[in-house]
C-alpha positions in Angstrom: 84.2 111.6 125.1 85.8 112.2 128.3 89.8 111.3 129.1 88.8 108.9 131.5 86.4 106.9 129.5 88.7 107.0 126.5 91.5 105.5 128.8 89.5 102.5 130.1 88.7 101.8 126.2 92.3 102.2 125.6 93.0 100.0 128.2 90.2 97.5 127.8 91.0 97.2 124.4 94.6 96.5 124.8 94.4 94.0 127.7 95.2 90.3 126.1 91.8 88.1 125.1 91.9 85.1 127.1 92.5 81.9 124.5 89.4 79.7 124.1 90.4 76.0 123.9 91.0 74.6 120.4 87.6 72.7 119.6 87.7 68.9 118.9 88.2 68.3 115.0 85.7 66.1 113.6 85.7 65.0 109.9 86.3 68.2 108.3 84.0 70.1 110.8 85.1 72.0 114.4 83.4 70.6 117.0 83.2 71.7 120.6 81.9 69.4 123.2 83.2 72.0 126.6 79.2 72.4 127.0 78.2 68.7 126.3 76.3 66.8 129.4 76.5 63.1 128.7 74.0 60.7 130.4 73.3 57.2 130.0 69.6 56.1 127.7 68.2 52.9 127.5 65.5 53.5 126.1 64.3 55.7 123.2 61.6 56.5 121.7 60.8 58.2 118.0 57.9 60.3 117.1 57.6 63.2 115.3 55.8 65.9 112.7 56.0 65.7 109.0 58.5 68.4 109.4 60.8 66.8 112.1 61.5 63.7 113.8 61.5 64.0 118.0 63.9 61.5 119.4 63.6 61.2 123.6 66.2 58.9 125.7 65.3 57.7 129.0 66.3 55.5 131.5 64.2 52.3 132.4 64.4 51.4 135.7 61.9 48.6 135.3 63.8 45.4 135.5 60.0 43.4 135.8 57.7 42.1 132.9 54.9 44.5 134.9 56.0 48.4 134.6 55.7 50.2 138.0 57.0 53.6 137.3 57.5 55.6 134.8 60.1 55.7 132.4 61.6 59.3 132.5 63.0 61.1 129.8 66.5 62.9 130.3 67.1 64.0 126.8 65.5 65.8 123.9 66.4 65.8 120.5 64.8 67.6 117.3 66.0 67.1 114.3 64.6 67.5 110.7 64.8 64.3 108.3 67.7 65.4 106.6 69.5 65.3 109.8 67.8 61.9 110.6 68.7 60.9 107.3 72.6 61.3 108.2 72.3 59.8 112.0 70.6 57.2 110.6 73.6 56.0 108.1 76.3 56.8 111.0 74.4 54.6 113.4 74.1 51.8 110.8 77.7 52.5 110.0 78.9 52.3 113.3 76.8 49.0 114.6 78.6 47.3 111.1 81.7 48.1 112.5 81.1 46.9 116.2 79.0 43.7 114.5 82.4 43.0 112.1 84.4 43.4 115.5 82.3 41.4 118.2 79.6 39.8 116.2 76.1 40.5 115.4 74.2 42.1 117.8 70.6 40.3 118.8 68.2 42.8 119.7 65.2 40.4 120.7 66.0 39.7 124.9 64.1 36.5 124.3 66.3 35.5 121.9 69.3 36.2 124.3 68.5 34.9 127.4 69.8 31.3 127.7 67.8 28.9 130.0 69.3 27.8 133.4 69.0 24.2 132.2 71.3 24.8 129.1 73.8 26.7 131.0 74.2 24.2 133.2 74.8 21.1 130.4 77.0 23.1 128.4 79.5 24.1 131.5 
């Protein structure tokens, strides 16, 4: 090995490694979100494999009964049943918590939607 090249390991090796950022703790797990891209779903679909479930979100633009473009999908996820297993007992864990907070949650829109006619007798 030559002086010089032993030098610039010496060197290299000595310089100070620059400090990652302490990763977010989760429950008993290190998590690191530095590479996470959020986006917004309102719509997901499930299908899957009897090895894995696939789990697409989307945005749907379509405000009208009658569908006029395509709903597209933004996100991806994989995830075998174990794993599907777990989300699905956090998501039902978390919705309790938000249902115990703000009430229950009506998923049927039909169900939502109050007519023009009541609004207007009960203001």
């Amino acid at each position: 090995m030559s002086e010089s090249t032993a030098t610039a390991t010496e060197t290299e090796s000595k310089a100070p490694a620059a400090k990652p950022e302490p990763p977010a703790r989760g429950p008993g797990l290190d998590v690191s979100d530095a590479k996470c891209i959020a986006t917004y779903a309102n719509f997901c679909r499930v299908t899957g494999t009897p090895e894995e479930l696939i789990v697409d979100f989307g945005l749907n633009k379509n405000m009208s009964p009658q569908p006029n473009e395509p709903i597209e999908i933004a996100q991806r996820i994989i995830v075998n049943f174990f794993t599907a297993k777990r989300l699905l007992m956090a998501l039902h864990m978390a919705v309790q918590r938000h249902e115990t907070a703000f009430g229950v949650l009506e998923t049927d829109v039909q169900k939502r939607v109050v007519p023009a006619a009541s609004r207007g007798a009960s203001g």
